[in-house]
C-alpha positions in Angstrom: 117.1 60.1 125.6 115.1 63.5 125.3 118.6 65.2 126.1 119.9 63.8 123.0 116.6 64.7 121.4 116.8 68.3 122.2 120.9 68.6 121.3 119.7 67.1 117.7 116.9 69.2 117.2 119.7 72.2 118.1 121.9 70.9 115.6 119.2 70.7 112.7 117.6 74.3 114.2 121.1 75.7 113.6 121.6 73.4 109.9 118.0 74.8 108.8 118.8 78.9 109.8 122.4 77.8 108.0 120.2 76.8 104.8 116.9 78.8 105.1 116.0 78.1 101.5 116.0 74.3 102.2 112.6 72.9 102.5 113.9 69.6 104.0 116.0 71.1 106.3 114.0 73.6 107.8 110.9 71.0 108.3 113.4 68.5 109.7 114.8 70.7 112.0 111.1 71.5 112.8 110.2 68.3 113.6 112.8 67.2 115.4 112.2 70.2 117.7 108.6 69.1 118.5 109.8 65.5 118.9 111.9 66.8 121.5 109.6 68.5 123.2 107.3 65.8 123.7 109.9 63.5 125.1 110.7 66.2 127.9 106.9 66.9 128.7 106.4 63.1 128.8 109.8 62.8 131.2 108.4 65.5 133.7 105.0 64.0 133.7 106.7 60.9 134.6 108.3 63.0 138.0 111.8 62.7 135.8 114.7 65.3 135.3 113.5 67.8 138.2 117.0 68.9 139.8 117.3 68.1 143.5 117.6 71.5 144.9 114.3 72.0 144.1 112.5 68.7 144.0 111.8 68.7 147.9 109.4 71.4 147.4 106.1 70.6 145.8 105.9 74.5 144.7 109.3 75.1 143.4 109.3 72.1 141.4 106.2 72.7 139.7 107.3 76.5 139.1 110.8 75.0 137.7 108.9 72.6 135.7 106.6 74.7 133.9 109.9 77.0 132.8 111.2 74.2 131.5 108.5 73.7 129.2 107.6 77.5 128.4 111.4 77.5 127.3 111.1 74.5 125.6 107.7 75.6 123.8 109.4 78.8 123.0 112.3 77.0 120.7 109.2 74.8 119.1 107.8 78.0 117.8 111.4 79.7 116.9 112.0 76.8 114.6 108.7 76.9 113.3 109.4 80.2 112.4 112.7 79.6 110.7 111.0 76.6 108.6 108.7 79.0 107.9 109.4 80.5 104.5 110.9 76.9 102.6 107.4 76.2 103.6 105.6 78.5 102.1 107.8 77.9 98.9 107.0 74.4 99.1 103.1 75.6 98.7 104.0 78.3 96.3 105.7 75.5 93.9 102.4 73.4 94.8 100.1 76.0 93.7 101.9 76.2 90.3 102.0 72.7 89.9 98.3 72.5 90.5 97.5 75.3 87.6 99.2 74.5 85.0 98.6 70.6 85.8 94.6 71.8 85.0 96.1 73.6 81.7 97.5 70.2 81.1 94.4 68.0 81.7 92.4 70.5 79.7 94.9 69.8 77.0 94.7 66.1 77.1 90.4 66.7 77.4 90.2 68.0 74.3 92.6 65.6 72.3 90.4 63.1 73.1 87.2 64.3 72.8 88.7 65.9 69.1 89.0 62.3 68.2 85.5 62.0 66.5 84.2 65.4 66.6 87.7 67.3 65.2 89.6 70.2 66.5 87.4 73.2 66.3 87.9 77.2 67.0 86.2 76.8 70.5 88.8 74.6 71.3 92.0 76.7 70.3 90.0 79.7 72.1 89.9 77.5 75.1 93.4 76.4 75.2 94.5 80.1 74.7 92.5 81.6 77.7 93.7 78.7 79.9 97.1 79.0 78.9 96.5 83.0 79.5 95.0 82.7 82.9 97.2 80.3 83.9 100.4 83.0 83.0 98.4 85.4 85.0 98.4 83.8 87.8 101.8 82.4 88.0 102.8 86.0 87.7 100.6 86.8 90.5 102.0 84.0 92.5 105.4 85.0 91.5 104.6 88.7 93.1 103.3 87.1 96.6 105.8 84.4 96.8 107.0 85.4 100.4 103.4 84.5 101.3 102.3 81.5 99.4 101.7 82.4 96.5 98.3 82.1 95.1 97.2 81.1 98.8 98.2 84.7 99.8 94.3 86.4 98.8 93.0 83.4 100.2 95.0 83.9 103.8 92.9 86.0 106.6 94.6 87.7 109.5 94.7 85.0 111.1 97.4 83.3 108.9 94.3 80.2 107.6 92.9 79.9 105.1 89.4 81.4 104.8 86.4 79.2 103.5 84.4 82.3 102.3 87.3 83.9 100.5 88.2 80.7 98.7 84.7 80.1 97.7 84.7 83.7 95.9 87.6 82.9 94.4 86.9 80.0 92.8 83.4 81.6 91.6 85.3 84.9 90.3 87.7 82.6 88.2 84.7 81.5 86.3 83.3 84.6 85.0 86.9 85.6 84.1 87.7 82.4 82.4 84.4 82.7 80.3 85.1 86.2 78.9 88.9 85.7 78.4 87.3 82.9 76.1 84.3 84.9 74.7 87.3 87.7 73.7 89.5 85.0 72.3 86.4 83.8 70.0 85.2 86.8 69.2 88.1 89.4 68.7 86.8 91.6 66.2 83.9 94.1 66.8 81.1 93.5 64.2 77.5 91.9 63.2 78.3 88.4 63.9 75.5 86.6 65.8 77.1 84.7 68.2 78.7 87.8 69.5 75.3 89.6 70.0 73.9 86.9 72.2 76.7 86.1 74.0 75.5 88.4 76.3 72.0 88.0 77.9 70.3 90.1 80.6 67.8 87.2 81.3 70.0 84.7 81.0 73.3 86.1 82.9 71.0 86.8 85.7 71.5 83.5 87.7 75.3 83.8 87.3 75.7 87.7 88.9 73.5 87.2 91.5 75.4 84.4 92.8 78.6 86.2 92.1 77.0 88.8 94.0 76.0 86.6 96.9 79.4 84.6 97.0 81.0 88.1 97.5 78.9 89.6 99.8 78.9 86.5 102.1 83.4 87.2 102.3 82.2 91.1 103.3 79.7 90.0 105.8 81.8 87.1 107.3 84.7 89.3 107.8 82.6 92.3 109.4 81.1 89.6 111.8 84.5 88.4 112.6 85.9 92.0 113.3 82.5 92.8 115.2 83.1 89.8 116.9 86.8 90.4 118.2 86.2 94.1 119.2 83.2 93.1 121.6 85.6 90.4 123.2 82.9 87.5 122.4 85.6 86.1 119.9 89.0 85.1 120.1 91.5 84.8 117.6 94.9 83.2 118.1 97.5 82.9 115.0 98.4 80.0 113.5 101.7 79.2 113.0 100.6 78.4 108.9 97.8 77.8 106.6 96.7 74.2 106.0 94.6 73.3 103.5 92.0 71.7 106.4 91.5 75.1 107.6 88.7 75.1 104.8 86.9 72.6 106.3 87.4 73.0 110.0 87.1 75.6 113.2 90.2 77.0 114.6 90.3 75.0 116.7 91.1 71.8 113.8 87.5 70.4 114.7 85.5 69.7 111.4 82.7 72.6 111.2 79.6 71.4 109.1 78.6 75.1 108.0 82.1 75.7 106.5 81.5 72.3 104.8 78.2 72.3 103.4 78.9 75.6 102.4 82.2 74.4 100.5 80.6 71.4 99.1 77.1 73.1 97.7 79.2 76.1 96.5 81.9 73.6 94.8 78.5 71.4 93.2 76.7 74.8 92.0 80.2 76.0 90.6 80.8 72.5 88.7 77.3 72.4 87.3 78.3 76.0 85.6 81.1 75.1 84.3 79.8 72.0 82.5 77.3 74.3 80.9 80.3 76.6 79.8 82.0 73.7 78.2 78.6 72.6 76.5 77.8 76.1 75.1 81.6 77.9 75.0 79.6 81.0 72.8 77.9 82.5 76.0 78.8 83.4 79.9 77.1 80.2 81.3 73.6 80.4 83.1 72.5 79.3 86.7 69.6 78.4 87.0 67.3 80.0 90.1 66.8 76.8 91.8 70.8 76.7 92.1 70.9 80.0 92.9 68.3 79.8 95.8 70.2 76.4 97.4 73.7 78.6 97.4 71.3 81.4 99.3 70.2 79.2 101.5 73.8 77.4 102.5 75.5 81.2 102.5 72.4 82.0 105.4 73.7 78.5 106.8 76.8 79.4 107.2 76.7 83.0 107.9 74.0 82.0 110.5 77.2 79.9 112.4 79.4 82.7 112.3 77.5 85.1 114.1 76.6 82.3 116.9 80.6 81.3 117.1 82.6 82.2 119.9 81.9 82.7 123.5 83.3 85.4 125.3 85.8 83.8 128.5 84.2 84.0 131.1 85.4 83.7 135.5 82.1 82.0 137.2 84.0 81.8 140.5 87.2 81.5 142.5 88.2 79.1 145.3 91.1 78.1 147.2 92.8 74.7 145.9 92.4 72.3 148.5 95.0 69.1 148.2 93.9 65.7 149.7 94.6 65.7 153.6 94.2 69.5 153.5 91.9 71.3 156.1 89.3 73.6 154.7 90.6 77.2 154.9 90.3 80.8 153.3 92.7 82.3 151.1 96.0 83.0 152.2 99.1 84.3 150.6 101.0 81.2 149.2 98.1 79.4 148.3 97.1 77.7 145.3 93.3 79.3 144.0 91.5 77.7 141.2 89.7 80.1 139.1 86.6 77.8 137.1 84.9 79.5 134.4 85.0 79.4 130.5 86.8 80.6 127.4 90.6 80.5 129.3 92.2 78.5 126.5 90.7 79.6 122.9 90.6 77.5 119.7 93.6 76.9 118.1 95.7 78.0 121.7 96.2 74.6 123.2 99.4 74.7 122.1 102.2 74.9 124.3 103.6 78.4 123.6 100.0 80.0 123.6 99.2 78.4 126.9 102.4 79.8 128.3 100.8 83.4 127.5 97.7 83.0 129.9 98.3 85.3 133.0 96.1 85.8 135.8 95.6 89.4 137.5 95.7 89.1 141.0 95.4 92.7 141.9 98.3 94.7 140.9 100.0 91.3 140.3 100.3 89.4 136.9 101.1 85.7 137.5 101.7 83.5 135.1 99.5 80.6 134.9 102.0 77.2 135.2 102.1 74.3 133.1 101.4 70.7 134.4 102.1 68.5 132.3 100.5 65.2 132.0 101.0 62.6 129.4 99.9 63.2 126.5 99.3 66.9 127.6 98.7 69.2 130.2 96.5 69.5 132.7 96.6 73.2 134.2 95.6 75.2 132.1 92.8 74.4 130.7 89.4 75.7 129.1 87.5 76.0 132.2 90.0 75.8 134.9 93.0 77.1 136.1 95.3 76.9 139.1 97.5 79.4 140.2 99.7 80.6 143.1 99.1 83.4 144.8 101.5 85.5 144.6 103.8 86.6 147.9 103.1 90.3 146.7 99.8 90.5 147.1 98.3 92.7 150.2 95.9 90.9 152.2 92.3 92.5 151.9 90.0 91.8 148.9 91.8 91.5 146.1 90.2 91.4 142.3 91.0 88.6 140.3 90.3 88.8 136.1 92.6 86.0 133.4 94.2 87.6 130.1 94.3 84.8 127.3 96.7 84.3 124.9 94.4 86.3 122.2 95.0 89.5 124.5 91.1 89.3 126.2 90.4 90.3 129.6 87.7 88.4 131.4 85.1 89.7 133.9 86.6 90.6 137.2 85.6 88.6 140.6 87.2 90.2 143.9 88.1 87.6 147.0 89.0 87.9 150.8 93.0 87.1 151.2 93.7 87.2 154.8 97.0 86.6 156.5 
């Protein structure tokens, strides 16, 4: 069954590079690739498929196994990969849909509250800077369409979406929005009163300093990130796309309650200005301190978790593997060791192709770390244990042992006695 599984995900892989501008193809051909992945794992775990010449030995059938997989992971990712841009076309069109879908709304908004009260300037002006701003931006999504689109400014390094940098963006389309409009009303230079007090120092205050917070919270965030990564305490792996949940959730797809209150306080204050804009469309619209001081306190909150994310991996010890039956002995060459410690598998790099990039340095000897798979998953590696051979090549004598993860950190270094 998983061997006709794999030859039709090779048949849709090759259908979907054939037709790379088809959406459906190239997530069909995607998903039939991890389908068929999942049915091998499963089959091994079950002690199914492993060739005879190597099934009498415990070692080369585990070694065989985990090739198996790493190859199989490998073609996941490649398919990924190909269904890669009709994805990002898919959110580009969504995007699109989304803005001019608010132009619409806004539209339909003030037909019906015109009903009783009339069509006024305000609203024309309103209508004009939405339709504006809403040309902007397709043009801008237009320009960054290998990347998303809109999603593009709002995509770190890491290839998710970034809370912090969504948050400023929503908060710097507000201000825009409100000039655009306060142009559109008031085109000519002159006397006219509105005009003079559309601005006011005392009143604008609120609205620049949390502009001015929003933004400095993306700056900060992303040196604490970068500080972060260059002292080795954080790990970053790439994601294979952005997902809208990345906004709400660690890297590792768990829900994070500072990336959430901060969304959903920032999102509240944000709303609350805008309704003031709507009710008074002659004047940049006004926080008040009280708002300003809860969006202080839930950018603290949520800087606060960034600085105390992360832990840097971590070897507390390493022992020989001993097997049911076994008698208690130290290390020799052929043995299986079992390093235990912390950090080995980072968010986001469980995986399979990240897991097939840990490597263990045994000396002047890189082995790679094998898979064993389980149902459901895998049970070496993991996040705080790993089991390895030891390599033939390695001398006896003591030998110094460190783990590379798949974001390209090194661990401490602890040195064991390998004797003959």
């Amino acid at each position: 069954m998983s061997t006709v599984a794999v030859q039709e995900a090779r048949r849709y892989g090759e259908h979907a590079t054939g037709c790379a501008g088809c959406a459906h193809c190239g997530r069909a051909g995607h998903r039939r690739a991890v389908a068929a992945f999942l049915a091998r794992r499963d089959e091994l775990a079950a002690g199914h498929g492993v060739p005879a010449a190597v099934a009498h030995s415990p070692v080369a059938a585990r070694q065989w196994v985990s090739d198996e997989l790493a190859q199989s992971a490998r073609a996941v990712t490649a398919h990924g990969r190909e269904a890669g841009p009709a994805r990002l076309d898919l959110v580009r069109r969504g995007t699109l849909r989304t803005v001019w879908g608010a132009v619409l709304a806004l539209l339909l908004a003030q037909a019906l509250t015109a009903v009783e009260a009339g069509w006024t300037g305000a609203r024309t002006a309103g209508l004009c800077t939405a339709l504006a701003l809403a040309a902007l931006l397709s043009a801008a999504a237009h320009a960054h369409r290998a990347r998303g689109g809109l999603l593009a400014p709002l995509t770190g390094e890491d290839n998710r979406l970034s809370t912090t940098r969504a948050v400023a963006a929503a908060w710097l389309l507000l201000p825009s929005f409100s000039l655009v409009l306060l142009a559109a009303r008031f085109p000519a230079p002159g006397p006219p009163a509105p005009a003079a007090t559309a601005f006011d120092p005392a009143r604008d205050a609120g609205l620049l300093t949390a502009l001015a917070l929003v933004a400095a919270v993306t700056v900060t965030a992303r040196l604490v990130v970068t500080a972060g990564i260059t002292a080795g305490r954080l790990q970053k792996v790439r994601a294979d796309r952005p997902r809208a949940a990345d906004l709400l959730c660690d890297d590792s797809g768990r829900a994070c309650l500072a990336d959430v209150q901060y969304l959903l306080v920032s999102g509240a204050v944000l709303v609350l200005t805008a309704a003031g804009l709507a009710h008074d469309p002659d004047r940049l619209p006004g926080v008040p301190w009280s708002l300003v001081l809860l969006l202080g306190v839930s950018a603290a909150w949520h800087l606060a978790a960034k600085c105390a994310e992360g832990v840097r991996p971590t070897i507390h010890s390493v022992v020989r593997s001993r097997e049911a039956g076994d008698l208690d002995a130290p290390i020799r060459t052929g043995d299986d060791i079992e390093i235990r410690g912390r950090g080995f598998v980072p968010p986001g790099a469980d995986a399979p192709d990240p897991l097939t990039r840990l490597v263990v340095r045994i000396g002047a000897v890189h082995a790679h770390v094998p898979l064993v798979p389980v149902p459901g998953g895998f049970a070496n590696p993991t996040d705080t244990a790993l089991t390895v051979p030891l390599p033939a090549d390695v001398e006896p004598g003591r030998v110094e042992v460190s783990v590379v993860t798949a974001a390209g950190t090194e661990t401490n270094r602890v040195t064991i006695d390998v004797v003959d």
